[in-house]
C-alpha positions as CSV (number, residue, x, y, z in Angstrom):
1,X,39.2,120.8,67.6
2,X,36.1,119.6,65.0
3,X,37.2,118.8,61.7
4,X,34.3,118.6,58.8
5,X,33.9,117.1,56.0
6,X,31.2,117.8,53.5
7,X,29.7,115.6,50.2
8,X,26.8,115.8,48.3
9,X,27.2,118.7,46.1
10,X,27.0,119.0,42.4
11,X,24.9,120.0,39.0
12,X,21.5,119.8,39.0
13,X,18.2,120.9,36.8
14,X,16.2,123.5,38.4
15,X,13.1,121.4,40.3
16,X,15.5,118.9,41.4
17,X,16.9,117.6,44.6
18,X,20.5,116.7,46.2
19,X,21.6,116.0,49.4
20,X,24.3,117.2,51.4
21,X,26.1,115.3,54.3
22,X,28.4,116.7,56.9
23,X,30.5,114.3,59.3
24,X,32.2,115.8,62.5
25,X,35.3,114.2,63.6
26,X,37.9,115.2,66.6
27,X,36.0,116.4,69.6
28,X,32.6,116.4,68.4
29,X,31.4,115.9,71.8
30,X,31.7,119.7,72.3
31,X,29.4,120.7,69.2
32,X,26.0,122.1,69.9
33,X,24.9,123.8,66.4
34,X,25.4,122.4,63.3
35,X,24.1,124.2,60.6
36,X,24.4,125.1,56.6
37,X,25.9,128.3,55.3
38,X,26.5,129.1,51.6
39,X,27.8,131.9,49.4
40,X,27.1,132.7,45.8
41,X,29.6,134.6,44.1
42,X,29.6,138.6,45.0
43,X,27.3,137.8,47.9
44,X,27.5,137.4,51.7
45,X,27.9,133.9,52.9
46,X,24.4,133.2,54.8
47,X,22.8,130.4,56.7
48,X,20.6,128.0,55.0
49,X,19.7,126.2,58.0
50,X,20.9,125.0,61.7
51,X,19.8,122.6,64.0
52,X,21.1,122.3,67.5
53,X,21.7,119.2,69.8
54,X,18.2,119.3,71.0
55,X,16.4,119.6,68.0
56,X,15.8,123.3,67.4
57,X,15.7,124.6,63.8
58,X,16.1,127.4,62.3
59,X,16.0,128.3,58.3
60,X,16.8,130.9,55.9
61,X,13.7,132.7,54.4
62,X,15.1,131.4,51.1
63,X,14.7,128.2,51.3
64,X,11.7,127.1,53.8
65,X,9.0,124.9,52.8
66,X,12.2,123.2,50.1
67,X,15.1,122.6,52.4
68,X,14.9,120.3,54.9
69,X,17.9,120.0,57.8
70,X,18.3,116.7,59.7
71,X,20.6,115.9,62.1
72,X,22.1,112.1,63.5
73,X,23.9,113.1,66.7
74,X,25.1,109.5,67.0
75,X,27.2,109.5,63.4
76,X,28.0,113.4,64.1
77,X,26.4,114.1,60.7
78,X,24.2,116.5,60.1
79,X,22.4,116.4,56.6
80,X,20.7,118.9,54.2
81,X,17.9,118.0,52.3
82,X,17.3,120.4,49.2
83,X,14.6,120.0,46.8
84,X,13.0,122.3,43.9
85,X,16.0,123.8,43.5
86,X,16.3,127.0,42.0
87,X,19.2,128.4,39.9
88,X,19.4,131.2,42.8
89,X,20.3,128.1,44.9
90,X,23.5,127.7,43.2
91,X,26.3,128.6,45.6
92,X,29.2,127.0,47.5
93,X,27.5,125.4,50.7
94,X,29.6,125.5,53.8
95,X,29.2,123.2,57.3
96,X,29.4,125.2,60.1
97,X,29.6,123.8,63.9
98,X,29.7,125.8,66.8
99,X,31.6,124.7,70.2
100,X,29.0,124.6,73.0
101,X,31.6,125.3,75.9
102,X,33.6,128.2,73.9
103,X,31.0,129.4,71.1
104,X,33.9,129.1,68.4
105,X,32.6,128.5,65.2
106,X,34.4,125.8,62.6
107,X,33.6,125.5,59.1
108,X,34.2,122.8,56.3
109,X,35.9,123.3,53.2
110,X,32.7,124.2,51.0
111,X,31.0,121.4,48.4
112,X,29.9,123.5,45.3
113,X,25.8,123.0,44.3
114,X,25.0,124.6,40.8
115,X,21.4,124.3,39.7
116,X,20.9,124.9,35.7
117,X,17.6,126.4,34.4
C-alpha cells in the first residue's frame, strides 16, 4: 500500500501564494498518477491537477494559468504550486495517487488552504 502525507496548507490573503507538498511512502514504485483534489464545504471534491509518471498534466478549469503541479519522481513528492489565490480557492486539498498495476486510488488525509479577501 501508498501512504501520503501532505503539508503546505494554511491562511492566506487573496493574490497570494502557498505551496503544497505530498510524499509517497510504502510501495510507491507502483504509483503512476499523482494528482490534487480538494473540496469546499457543500461541494463535490474535484481535481485541481495531476501529473502522471511521464509527465502528462492535466488541470481543473479553475485554476489554469495560477496553479502549477510539479512532480520529483525520485523523492515520491509531487508538489502544488498555487498563486493569486482566490477566496473561492479555499478548500481542504487532498493528494490522491493511483496504482498503475491495479488502478486503486489512495488519498492523504487533507491539509486545509483558506484564502481571506
Amino acid at each position: 500500500q501508498v501512504q501520503l502525507v501532505e503539508s503546505g496548507g494554511g491562511l492566506v490573503q487573496a493574490g497570494g501564494s502557498l505551496r503544497l507538498s505530498c510524499v509517497a511512502s510504502g510501495r510507491f514504485f507502483r504509483i503512476n498518477v499523482m494528482g490534487w483534489y480538494r473540496q469546499a464545504p457543500g461541494k463535490q471534491r474535484e481535481l485541481v491537477a495531476d501529473i502522471s509518471r511521464s509527465g502528462s498534466i492535466n488541470y481543473g478549469d479553475a485554476v489554469k494559468g495560477r496553479f502549477t503541479i510539479s512532480r520529483d519522481n525520485a523523492l515520491n513528492t509531487v508538489f502544488l504550486q498555487m498563486n493569486s489565490l482566490k477566496p473561492e480557492d479555499t478548500a481542504a486539498y487532498y493528494c490522491s495517487t493511483v496504482d498503475a498495476y491495479a488502478g486503486t486510488r489512495t488519498w492523504g488525509q487533507g491539509t486545509q488552504v483558506t484564502v481571506s479577501s
